[in-house]
N, C-alpha and C positions, 0 to 999 in steps of 0.2 A: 740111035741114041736119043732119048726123049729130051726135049727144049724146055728150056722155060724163059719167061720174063721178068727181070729184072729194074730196079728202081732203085737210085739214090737222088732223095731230094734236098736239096739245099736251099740255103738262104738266097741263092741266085740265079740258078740251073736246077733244072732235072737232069740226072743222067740216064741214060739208060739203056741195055743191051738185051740182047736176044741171046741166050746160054747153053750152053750145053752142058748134061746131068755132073760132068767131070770142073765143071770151072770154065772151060773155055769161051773166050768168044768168037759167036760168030757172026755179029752185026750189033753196032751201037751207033750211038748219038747223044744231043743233049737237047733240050728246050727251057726259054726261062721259066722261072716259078715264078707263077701269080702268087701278088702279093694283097691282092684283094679282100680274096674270099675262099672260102674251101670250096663252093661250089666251080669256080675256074680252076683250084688245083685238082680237083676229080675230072673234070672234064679236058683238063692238058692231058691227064695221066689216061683216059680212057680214048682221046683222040691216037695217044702211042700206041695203044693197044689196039686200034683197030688195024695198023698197019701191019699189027702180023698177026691177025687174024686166023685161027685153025693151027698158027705154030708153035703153040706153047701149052704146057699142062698145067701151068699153075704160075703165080703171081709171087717174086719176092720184094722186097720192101723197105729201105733203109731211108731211116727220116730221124733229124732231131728229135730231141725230148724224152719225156718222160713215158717209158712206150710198157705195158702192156703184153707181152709177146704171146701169151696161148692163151688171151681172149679178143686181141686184137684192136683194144684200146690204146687209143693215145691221152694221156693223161694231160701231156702239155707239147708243143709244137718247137720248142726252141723261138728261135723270134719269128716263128710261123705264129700271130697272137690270136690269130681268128681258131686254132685248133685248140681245143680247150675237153676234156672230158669225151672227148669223139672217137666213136667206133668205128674207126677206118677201117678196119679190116673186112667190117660187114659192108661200109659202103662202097668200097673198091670190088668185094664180087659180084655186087648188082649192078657194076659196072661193065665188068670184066668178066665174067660168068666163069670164074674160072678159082678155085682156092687161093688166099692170100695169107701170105707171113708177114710179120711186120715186124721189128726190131728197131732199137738204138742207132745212130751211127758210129761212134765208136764203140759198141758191142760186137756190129758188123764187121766192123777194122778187124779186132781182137780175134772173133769169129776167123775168118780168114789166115789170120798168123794161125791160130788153133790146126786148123784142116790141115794146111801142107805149105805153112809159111815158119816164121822164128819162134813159134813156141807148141810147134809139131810136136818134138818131144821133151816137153817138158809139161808136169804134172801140173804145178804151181805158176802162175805167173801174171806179168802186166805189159800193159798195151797205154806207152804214152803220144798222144799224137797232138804234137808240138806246135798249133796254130795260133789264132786270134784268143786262144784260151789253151787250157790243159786239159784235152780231152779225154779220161782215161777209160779202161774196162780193167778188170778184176777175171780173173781164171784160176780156178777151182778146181782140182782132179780132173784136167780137161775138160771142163764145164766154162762158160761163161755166167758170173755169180750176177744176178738180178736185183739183188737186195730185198728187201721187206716192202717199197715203195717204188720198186723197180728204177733206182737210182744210185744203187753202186756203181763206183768207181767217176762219180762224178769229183775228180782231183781238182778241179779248177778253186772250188773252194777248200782246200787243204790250207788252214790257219798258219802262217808262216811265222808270225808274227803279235803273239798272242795277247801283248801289252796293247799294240795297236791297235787290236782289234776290238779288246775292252773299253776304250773310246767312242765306239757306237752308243754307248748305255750313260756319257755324257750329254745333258741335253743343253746343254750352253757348248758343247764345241758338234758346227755342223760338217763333219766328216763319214762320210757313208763307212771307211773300215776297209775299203776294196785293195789299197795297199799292203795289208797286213795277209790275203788270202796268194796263195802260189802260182795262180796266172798271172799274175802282175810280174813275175819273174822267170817261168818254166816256162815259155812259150814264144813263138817267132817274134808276139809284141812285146814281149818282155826283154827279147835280146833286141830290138831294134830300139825301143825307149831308152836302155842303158845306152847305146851309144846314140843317140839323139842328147843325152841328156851330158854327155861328155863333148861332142861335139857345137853343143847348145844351139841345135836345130829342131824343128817344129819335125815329132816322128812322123807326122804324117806324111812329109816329101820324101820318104823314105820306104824302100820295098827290100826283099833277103839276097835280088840282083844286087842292089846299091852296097847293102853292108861287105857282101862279101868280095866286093869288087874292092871296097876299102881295105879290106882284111889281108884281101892278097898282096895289095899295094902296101903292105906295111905300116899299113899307119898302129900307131900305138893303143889310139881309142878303143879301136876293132878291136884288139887282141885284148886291152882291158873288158873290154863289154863282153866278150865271150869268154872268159874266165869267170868276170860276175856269174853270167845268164847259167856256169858251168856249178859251180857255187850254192846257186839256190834251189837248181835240180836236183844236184846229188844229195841237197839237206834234206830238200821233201821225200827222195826216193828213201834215204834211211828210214824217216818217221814212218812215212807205210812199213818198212821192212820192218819194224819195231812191231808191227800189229798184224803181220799178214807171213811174215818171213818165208817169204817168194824166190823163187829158183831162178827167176830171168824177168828182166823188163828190156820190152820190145821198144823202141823209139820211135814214131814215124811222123809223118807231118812233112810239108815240102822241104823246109831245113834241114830234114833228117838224111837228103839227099847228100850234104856235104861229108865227107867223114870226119872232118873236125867237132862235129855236134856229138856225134857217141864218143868220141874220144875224148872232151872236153869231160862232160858229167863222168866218165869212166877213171878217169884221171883225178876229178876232185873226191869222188867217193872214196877212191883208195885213200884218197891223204884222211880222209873223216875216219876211216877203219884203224887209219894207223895212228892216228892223234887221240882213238877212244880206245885204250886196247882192251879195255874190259867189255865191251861189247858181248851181249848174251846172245848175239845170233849173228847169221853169217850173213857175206857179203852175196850177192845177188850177181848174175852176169849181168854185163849191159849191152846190148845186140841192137842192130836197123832193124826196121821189121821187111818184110820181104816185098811185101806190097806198097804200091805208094796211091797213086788217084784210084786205082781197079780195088780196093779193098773193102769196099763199103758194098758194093755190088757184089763180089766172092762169098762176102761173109753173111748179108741177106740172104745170097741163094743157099747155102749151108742150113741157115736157118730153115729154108723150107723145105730141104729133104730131109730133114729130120721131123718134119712135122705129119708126112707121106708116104 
């Protein structure tokens, strides 16, 4: 079975695994990401790869931003800020002497559910992975859709809020508008600011251990903040469904471990289906996705056998 090397970089770690052509692992780790320079995150990234040297045919690659995928540019880095217009895909194999793919990371996620995860079989569909933002992808006749600017499926700014939003264009009121877009609500910080903000505690001293320790504990906040956070996912999920009218969205994100998070958004959508009953399109499944931290590395290396 032929090997390959895998990468997912984030805003704090590198991960990354030695693969086999099926998915599998068979040796991983992490290191941090430099946050310097690109020439220290090539040089993290080529120091991994000397350690398996001779073992791998090829390079996969899952990184923030605005990514390029079949020429190998990275447009923008996510809050990697030194990456800007960079051809990483050509500087990783003059690295690594070896072919490189490079992808989104939640394209990757998406990717992954696609292959042999939650939206296997299904034609149409979405991948929301419910973190510090709403990070989504877009799937197309089994395809993961790229967009025009290779930034489909970036849901995080999905306008919730449209009045608020047109506040921007006030120039006597200084409000950025971040309120009114759908990560302020669809996302782990989203559920944990609603109940910080019922609890009237600073969200910061709060993590998805703390709430749901709350949650279990009966407290009432809990249960209100996760009916909101349920509330403004299943609004966003309809407005995409209004323009994309999708067969399944996938959930993932560490929160999405809980089962009351897909049950929550599945639960309020219904009531939105049943409260609009003229609705010109149909309602969407709501499923976990199958993967949770492995999915960004599954769905890069997918990427690169199909590029081989």
């Amino acid at each position: 079975m032929k090997q390959y090397l895998a990468f997912d970089i984030g805003g704090t770690f590198i991960k990354y695994a030695l693969m086999g052509e099926d998915g599998s692992f068979l040796e991983n780790g992490k290191t941090p990401t430099p946050a310097d320079s690109l020439d220290h995150l090539l040089d993290a990234m080529a120091e991994i790869g000397a350690q398996f040297e001779g073992r791998f045919e090829g390079v996969a690659v899952s990184m923030p931003g605005r990514i390029d995928t079949a020429t190998g540019i990275a447009h923008t880095g996510g809050t990697l800020m030194y990456i800007d217009a960079t051809p990483m895909g050509q500087l990783l194999e003059e690295r690594l002497h070896k072919p490189v793919r490079l992808a989104n990371d939640a394209k990757c996620a998406a990717n992954a559910e696609v292959w042999s995860g939650a939206l296997a079989d299904t034609a149409n569909g979405a991948v929301l992975v419910l973190g510090t933002g709403t990070g989504g992808a877009i799937v197309l006749n089994h395809q993961i859709w790229m967009g025009n600017t290779f930034a489909a499926g970036e849901l995080s700014f999905l306008p919730v809020h449209f009045a608020g939003l047109g506040r921007i264009f006030n120039r006597n009121v200084q409000d950025s508008g971040m309120g009114s877009f759908w990560a302020s609500y669809a996302s782990a910080s989203g559920l944990l600011n609603a109940y910080a903000r019922r609890k009237g505690i600073p969200a910061e001293e709060l993590d998805g251990l703390k709430f749901f320790a709350a949650y279990d504990a009966g407290e009432p906040e809990a249960a209100d903040a996760l009916a909101e956070f349920g509330e403004m996912t299943a609004a966003g999920i309809y407005g995409v469904q209004s323009v994309l009218d999708l067969g399944r969205f996938a959930i993932g994100g560490g929160i999405s471990a809980r089962p009351e998070v897909t049950d929550i958004i599945r639960t309020k959508l219904d009531a939105i289906y049943a409260a609009v009953p003229f609705t010109a399109f149909a309602k969407p499944e709501i499923v976990r996705c199958r993967y949770g931290n492995d999915a960004n590395l599954i769905g890069a290396l997918r990427f690169l056998l199909s590029s081989i």
